[in-house]
N, C-alpha and C positions, 0 to 999 in steps of 0.2 A: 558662681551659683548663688552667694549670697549677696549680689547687687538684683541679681534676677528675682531672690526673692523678696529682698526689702520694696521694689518695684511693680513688685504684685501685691504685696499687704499696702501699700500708700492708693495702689489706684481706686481698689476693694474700696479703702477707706473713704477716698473722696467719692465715690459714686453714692454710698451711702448719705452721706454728709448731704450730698445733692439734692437727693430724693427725698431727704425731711425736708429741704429748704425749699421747694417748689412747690406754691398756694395759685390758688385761683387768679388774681393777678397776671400769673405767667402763663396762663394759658392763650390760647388764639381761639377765637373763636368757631366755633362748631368744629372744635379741637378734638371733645368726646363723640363717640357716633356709637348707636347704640350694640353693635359689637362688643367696645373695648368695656361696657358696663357690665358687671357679676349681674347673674340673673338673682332677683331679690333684692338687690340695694336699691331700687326708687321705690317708696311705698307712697300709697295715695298723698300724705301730709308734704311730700315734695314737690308734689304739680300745683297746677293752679287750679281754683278751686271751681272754676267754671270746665274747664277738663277733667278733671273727676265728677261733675255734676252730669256732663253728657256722656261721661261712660257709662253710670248706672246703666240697671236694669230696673224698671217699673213696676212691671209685673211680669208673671210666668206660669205656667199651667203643664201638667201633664195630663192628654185627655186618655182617661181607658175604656175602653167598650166590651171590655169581657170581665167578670160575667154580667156586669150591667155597663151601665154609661156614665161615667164618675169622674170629677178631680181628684187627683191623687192628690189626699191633703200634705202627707209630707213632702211635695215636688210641687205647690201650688202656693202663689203668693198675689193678690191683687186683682185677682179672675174669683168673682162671688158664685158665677152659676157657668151651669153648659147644660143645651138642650137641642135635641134631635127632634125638629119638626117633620120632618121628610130623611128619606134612604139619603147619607152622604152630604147631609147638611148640618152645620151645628155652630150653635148662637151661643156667645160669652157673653157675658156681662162685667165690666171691671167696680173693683168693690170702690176706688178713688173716682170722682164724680169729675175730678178735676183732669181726666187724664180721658183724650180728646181720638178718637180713631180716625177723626180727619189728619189729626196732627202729629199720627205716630207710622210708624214704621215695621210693624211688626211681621216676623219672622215664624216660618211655619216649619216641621220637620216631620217628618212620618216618625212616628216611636215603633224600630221594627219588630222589637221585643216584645210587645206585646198588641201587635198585628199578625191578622190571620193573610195570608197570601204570599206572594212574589212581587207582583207589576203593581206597586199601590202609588199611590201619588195623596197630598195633603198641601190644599195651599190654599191662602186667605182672599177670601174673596168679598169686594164691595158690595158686591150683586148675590149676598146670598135669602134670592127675594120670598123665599119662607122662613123668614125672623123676625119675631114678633117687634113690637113699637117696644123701643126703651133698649134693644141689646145692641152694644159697642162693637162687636165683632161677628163677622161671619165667618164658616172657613168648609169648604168642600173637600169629600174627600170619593176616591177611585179607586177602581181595579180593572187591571188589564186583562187581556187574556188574547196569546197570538192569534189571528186573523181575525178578530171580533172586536165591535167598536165597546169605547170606555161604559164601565156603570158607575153610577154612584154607587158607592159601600159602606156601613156598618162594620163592616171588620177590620178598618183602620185607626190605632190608637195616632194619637200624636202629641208632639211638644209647644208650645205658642212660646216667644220670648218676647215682651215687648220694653226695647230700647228708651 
């Protein structure tokens, strides 16, 4: 019994021993995968600085239509205006001069919370051809209703995020 246990406190102890002794050197490459990392240990200052550049977000807007038609300022960042020229159409305008809607990618979501309906739909559109000269973004929005074809709607809020 006591060769058994002096054989368990040596091996305890070397396994330890190990584990301080093993740096970066010993590793193989694409050794870590991102399973084996705590969720929280890579913060932005670990990546490369042009991968954190393309993560950003740019700008962001939350549009509300009730009881008027508004940016939520505390949910809006780089979106100056929004305007409803026709039912289900609505023109932003980004506050950065330098930020190109040919050359973005932006991302549209119904905000259902604070949309009136069921069947709504909200999505960005090039062609949204009632927007005046000067506004960076179009984005239409809808409602369904079973056997009847789409309308456009006013009682659709929604989110913009542009990448």
């Amino acid at each position: 019994m006591l060769v058994a246990g002096l054989a368990l406190v040596l091996s305890m102890g070397g396994v330890s021993y190990a584990a301080t002794k093993v740096g970066t050197k010993d590793l193989a490459a694409d050794a870590v995968t991102s399973p084996k990392i705590k969720n929280g240990a890579v913060r932005a200052a670990d990546l490369d600085p042009a991968l954190t550049s393309a993560m950003k977000v740019r700008a962001y807007a939350d549009v509300v239509v009730s009881p008027d038609l508004a940016l939520d300022p505390a949910r809006t960042v780089g979106i100056a205006t929004v305007k409803r020229p026709k039912a289900g159409i609505y023109c932003l305008t980004f506050t950065d001069p330098a930020l190109d809607s040919a050359t973005t990618a932006p991302v549209v979501s119904v905000d259902w919370d604070n949309s009136s309906g069921s069947n709504l739909a909200a999505y960005l559109s090039k062609s949204a051809d009632k927007c005046p000269a000067g506004t960076d973004l179009g984005v239409r929005t809808f409602s369904f209703a079973a056997g009847e074809s789409y309308k456009p709607a006013n009682t659709v809020a929604f989110t913009l995020v542009v990448p």
